[in-house]
C-alpha positions as CSV (number, residue, x, y, z in Angstrom):
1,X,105.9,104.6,123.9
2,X,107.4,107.7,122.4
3,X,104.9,111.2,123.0
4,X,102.8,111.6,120.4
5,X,100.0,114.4,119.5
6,X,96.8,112.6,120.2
7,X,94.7,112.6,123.0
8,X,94.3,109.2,125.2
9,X,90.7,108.7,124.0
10,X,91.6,109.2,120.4
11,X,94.8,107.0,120.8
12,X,92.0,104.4,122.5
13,X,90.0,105.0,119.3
14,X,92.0,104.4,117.3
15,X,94.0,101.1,118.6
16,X,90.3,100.0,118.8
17,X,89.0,100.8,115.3
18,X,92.3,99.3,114.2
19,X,91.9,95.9,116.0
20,X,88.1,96.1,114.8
21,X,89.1,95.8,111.0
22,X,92.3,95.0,110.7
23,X,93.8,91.2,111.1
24,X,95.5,90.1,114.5
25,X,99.2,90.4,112.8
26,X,98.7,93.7,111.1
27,X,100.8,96.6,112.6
28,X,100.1,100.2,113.4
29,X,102.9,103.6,112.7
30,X,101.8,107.1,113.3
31,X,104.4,109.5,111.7
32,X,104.6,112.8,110.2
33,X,103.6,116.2,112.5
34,X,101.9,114.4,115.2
35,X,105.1,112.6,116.1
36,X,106.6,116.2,116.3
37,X,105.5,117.7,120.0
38,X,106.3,121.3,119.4
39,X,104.1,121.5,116.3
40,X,100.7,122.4,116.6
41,X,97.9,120.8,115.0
42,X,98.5,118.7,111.4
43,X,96.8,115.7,109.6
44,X,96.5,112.2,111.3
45,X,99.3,110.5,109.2
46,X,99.0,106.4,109.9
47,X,101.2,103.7,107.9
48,X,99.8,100.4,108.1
49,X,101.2,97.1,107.0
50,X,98.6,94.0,106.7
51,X,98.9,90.6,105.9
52,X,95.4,90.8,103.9
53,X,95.5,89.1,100.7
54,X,94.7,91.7,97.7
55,X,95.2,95.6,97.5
56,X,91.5,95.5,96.7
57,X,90.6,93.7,99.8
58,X,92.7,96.2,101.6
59,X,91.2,99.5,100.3
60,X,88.0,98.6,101.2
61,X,89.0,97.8,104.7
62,X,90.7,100.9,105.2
63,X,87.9,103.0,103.7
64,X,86.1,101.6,106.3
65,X,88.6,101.6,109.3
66,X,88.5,105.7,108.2
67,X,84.9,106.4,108.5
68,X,84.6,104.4,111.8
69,X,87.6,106.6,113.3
70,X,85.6,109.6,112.3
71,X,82.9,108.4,114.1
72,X,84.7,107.7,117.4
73,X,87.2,111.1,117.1
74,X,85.0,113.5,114.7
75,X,86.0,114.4,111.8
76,X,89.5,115.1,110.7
77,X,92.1,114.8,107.8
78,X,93.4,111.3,108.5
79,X,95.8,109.6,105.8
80,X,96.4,106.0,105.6
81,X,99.3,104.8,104.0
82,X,98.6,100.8,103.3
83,X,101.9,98.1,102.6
84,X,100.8,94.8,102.0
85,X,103.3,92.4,103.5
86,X,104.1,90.4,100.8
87,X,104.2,93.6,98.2
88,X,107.4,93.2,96.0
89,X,107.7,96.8,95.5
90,X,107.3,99.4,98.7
91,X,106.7,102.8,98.1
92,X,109.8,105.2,99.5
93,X,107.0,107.0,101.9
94,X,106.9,103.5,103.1
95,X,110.7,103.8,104.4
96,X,109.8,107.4,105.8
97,X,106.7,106.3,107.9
98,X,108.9,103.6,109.2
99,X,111.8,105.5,110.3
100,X,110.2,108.4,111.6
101,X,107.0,106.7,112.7
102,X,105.3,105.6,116.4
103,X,104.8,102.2,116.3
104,X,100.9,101.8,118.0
105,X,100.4,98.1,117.6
């Protein structure tokens, strides 16, 4: 995997918190600064896409995937970008996370 800004226990964390609420298909990205290894610290940018059913569904999942990162890692600005897999319209941040992004899982 290509060097990323995040500690291993917080990459443990948050593979685990991941796998905890999210389905078995759904993928992991991490992009923005902490794919960048000479900047220093920066937001936890993560781009998700999930195979579950309704945006609504999904929101609440990720509001909860959130607080049970902050738990393991402490609090700190963490932005979730969600794609649903069968969305007919992506979002160009969706193309960005994607191309510059870290697949996790």
């Amino acid at each position: 995997m290509q060097k990323i800004r995040l500690s291993d226990n917080d990459l443990e964390a948050l593979k685990d918190c991941f796998k905890k609420h999210f389905l078995d298909n759904d993928k992991l990205w991490i992009f923005g600064s902490r794919v960048e290894t000479q900047k220093k610290g920066g937001d936890i940018d993560l781009y998700i896409e999930t195979s579950v059913p309704t945006r609504v569904e999904a929101i609440k999942i990720r509001s909860n995937f959130i607080w049970d990162l902050e738990q393991c890692i402490g609090e700190q600005k963490i932005d979730v970008v969600l794609s649903l897999i069968n969305d007919p319209y992506p979002l160009p941040i969706h193309k960005i996370a994607l191309s510059t992004g870290v697949r996790i899982i």
